[in-house]
C-alpha positions as CSV (number, residue, x, y, z in Angstrom):
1,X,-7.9,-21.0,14.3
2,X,-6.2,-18.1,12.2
3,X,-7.3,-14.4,13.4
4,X,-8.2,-12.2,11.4
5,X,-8.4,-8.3,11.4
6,X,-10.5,-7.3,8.3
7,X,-10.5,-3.3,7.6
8,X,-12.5,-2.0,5.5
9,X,-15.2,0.5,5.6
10,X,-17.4,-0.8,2.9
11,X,-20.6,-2.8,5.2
12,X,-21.7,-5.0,2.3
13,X,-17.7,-6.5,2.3
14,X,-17.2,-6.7,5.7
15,X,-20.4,-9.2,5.5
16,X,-19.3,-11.1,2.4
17,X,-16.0,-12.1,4.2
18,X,-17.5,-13.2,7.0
19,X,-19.7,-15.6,5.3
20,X,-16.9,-16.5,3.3
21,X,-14.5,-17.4,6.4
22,X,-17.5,-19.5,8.0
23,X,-16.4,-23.7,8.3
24,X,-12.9,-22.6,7.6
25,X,-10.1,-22.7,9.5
26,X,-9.7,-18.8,9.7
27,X,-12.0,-16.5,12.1
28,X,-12.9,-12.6,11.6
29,X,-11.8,-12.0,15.0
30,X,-12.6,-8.1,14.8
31,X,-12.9,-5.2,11.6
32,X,-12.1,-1.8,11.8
33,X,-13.7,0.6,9.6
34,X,-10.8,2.9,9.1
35,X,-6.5,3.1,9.0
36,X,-6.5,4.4,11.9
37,X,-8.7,2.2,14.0
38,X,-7.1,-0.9,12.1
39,X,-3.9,0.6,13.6
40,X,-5.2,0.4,17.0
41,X,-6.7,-3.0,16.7
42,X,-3.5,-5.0,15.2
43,X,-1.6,-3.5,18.3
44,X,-4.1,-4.8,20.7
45,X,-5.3,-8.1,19.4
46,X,-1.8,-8.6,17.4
47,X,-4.0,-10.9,14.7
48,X,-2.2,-13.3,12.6
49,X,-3.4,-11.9,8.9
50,X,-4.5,-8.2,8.8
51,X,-6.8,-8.4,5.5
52,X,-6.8,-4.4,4.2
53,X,-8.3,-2.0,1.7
54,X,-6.6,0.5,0.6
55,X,-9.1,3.2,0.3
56,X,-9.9,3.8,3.8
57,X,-11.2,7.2,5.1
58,X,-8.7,8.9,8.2
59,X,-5.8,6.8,7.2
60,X,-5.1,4.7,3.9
61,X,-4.2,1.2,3.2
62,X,-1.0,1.8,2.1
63,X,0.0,4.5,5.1
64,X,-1.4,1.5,7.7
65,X,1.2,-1.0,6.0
66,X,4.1,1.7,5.9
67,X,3.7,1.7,9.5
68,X,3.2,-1.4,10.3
69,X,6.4,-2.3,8.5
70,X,8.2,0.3,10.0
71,X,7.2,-0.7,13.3
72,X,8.3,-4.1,12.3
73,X,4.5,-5.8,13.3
74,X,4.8,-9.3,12.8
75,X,0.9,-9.8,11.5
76,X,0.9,-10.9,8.3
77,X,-0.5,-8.5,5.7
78,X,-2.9,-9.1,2.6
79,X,-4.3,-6.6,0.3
80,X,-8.1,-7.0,-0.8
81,X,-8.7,-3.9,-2.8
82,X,-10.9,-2.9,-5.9
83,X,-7.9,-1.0,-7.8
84,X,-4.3,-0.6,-6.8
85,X,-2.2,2.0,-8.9
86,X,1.1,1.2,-10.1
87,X,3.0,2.7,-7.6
88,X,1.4,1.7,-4.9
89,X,1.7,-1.8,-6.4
90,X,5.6,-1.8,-6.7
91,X,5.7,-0.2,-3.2
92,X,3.6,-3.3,-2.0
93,X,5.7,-5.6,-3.5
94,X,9.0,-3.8,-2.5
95,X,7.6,-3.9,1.3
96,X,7.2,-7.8,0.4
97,X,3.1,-7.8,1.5
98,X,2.7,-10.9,2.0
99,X,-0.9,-11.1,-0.2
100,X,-2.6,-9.4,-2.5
101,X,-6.3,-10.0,-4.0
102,X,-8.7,-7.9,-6.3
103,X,-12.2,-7.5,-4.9
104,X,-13.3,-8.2,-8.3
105,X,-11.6,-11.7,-8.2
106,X,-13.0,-15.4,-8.1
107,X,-13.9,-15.5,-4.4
108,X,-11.8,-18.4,-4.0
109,X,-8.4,-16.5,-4.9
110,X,-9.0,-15.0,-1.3
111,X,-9.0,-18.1,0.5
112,X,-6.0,-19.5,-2.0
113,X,-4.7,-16.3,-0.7
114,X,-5.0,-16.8,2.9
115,X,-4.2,-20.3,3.1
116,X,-1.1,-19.5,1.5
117,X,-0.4,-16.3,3.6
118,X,-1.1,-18.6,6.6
119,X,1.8,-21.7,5.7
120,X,4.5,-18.7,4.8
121,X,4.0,-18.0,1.1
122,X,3.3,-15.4,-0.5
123,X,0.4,-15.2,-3.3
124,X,-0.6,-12.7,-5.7
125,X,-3.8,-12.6,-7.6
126,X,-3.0,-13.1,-11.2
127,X,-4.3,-9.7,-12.9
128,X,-1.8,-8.2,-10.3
129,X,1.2,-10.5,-11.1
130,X,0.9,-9.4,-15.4
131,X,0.8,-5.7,-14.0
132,X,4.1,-6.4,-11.8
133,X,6.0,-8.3,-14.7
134,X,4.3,-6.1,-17.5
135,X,6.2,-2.8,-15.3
136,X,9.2,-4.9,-14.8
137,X,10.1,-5.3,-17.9
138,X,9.3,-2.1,-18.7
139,X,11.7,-0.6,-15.8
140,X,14.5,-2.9,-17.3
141,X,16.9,-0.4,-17.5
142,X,18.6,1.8,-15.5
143,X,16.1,4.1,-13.3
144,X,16.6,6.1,-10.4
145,X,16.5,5.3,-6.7
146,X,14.5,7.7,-4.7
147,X,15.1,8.2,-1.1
148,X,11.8,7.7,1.4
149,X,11.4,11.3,1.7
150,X,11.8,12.1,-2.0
151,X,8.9,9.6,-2.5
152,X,6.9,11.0,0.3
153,X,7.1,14.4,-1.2
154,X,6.4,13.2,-4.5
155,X,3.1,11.6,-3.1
156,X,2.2,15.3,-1.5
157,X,2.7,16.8,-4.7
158,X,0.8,14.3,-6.9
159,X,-2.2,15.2,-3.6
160,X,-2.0,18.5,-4.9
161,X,-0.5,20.4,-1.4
162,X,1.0,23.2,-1.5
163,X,4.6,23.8,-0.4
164,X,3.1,25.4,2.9
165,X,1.0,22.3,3.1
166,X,3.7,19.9,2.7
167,X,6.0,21.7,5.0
168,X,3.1,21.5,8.0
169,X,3.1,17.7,7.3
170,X,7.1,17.2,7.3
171,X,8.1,19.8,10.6
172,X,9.9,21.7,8.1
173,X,10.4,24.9,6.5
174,X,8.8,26.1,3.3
175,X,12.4,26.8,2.6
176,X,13.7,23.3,3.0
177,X,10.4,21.6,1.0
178,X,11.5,23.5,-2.0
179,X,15.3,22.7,-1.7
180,X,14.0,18.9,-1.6
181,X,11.6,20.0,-4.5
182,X,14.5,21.1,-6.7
183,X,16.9,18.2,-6.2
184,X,14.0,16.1,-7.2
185,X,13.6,18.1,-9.7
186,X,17.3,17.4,-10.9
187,X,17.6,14.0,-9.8
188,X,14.6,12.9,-12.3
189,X,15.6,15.5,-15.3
190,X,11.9,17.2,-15.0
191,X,11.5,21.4,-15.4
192,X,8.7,21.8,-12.7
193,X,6.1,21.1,-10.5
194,X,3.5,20.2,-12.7
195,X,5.6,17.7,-15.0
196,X,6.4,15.8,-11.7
197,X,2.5,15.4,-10.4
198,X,1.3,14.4,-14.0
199,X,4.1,11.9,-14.2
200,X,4.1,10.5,-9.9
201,X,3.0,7.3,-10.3
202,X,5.6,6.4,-13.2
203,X,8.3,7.8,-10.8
204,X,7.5,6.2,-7.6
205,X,6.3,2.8,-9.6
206,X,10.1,3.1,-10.8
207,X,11.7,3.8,-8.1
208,X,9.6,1.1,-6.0
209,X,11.2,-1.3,-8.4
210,X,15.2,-0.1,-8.3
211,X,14.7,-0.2,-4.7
């Protein structure tokens, strides 16, 4: 059987996938209700597919497959989500998740999804796989490379944290956030603050792409 780790927080989905796994050859073998426990439980039962929302209370979906990558986990990692925004959609595909499915989908695209994950392919529902090619071809030319940290500030500042705030969650100086700030700033051709949170996801989706 193929384990699986299902995290989500949403009762009525955690069910739904159940009953959809029973006679097949993959088992829910545990669920966490949050990033963080989903953290906890890939290190302990080390599950072959970790099946993941992204909108997760304590930790999200996307920071529990940053680390998992960084950490160099070798579960397998599928995204079951209601809505993805662009950058978080290039960033999934630049960290090369191995599946991706829309909760809104034809139930069976999530065992096409699985079974593919499972033999070493990856799969991608189809609404998902326009968006990627529609932004490719629309990132065609050149664009600009962001460092991880540039993109990690840029996601603070699109939260709406202050530089105080962002300096707490970095270990840094207020000082050095808005050095970083201003050769972000320069590096994209933007005046302020403001122009870079309304335009974030165009940025990182971008960037996610070039990289």
């Amino acid at each position: 059987m193929i384990r699986i780790l299902l995290a989500d927080d949403h009762p009525m989905i955690r069910t739904a996938i159940e009953v959809l796994l029973r006679d097949t050859q993959f088992e829910l073998a545990a669920t966490a209700m949050n990033g963080a426990e989903a953290l906890s439980e890939v290190t302990r039962l080390k599950p072959d597919i970790l099946l993941v929302d992204l909108e997760m209370p304590e930790l999200g979906g996307m920071d529990v497959i940053r680390k998992l990558k960084a950490d160099r986990m070798t579960s397998k990692l599928v995204i079951l989500t209601a809505a993805i925004d662009d950058s978080s959609l290039m960033e999934a595909r630049s960290l090369r998740v191995n599946g991706m499915v829309l909760k809104n989908s034809d139930p069976a695209y999530l065992l096409d999804c699985l079974e593919a994950v499972a033999i070493g392919r990856t799969w991608m529902d189809p609404e998902l796989q326009a968006r990627v090619d529609q932004l490719a071809e629309s990132f065609s030319g050149e664009g600009v490379a962001l460092a991880p940290r540039e993109r990690q500030l840029i996601r603070y500042v699109r939260r709406g944290l202050r530089n105080r705030e962002i300096a707490k969650e970095l270990g840094v100086t207020e000082g050095t956030v808005k050095v970083y700030l201003h050769a972000i700033f320069e590096k994209l051709g933007i005046k302020n603050r403001t122009e870079l949170a309304i335009r974030a996801d165009e940025f990182l989706a971008e960037s996610f792409h070039k990289s």
